[in-house]
C-alpha positions in Angstrom: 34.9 -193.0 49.1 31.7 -192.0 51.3 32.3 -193.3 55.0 29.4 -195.5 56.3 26.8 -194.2 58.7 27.1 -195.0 62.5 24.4 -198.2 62.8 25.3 -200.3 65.4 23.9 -200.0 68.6 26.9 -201.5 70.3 29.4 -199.4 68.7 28.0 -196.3 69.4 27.3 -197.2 73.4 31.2 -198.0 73.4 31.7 -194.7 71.6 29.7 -193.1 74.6 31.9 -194.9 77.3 34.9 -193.6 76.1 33.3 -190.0 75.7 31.6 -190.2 79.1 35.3 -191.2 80.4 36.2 -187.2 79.0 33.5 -185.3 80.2 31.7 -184.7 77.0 28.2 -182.6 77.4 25.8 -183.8 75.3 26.3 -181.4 72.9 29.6 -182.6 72.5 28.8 -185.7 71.9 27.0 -185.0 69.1 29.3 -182.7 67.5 32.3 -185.0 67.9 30.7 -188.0 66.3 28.9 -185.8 63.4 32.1 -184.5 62.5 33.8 -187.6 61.7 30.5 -189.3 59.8 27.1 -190.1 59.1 25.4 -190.9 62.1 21.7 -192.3 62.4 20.7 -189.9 64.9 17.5 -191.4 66.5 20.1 -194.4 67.4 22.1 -191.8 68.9 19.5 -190.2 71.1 18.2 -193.7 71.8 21.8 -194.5 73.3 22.5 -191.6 75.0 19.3 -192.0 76.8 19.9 -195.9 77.6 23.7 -194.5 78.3 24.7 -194.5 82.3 26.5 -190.8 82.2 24.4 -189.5 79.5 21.2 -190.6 80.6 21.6 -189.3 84.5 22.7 -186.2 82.4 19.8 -185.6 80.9 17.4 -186.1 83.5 19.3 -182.8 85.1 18.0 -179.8 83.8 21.2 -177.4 83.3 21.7 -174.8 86.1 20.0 -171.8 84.4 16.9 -173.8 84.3 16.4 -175.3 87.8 14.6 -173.7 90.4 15.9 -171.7 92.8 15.3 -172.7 96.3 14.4 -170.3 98.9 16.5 -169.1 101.6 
């Protein structure tokens, strides 16, 4: 029996609580709820950007892609 895709804008914002509690990235985020179903992904982006840890996250550009500030 097919599983039913990830809809519901609360769910997956509790979903992201509990990941946020583990440390997830981003990218494994998405990975980890992929792999266990269909997810609507422009509800997922729209979530993690509305999302306390994951938006602050991605506001941050990863360390290979920030400046470097002179001595």
């Amino acid at each position: 029996m097919p599983a039913h895709p990830l809809v519901d804008k609360a769910l997956i914002m509790r979903l992201l609580d509990e990941l946020a509690e583990y440390r997830l990235s981003d990218e494994e985020v998405d990975l980890t709820l992929v792999r266990d179903g269909p997810v609507d992904l422009d509800l997922l982006a729209e979530c993690k950007r509305e999302h306390p840890f994951y938006g602050r996250q991605a506001a941050t550009p990863p360390m290979g892609d920030r400046p470097l500030r002179p001595r």
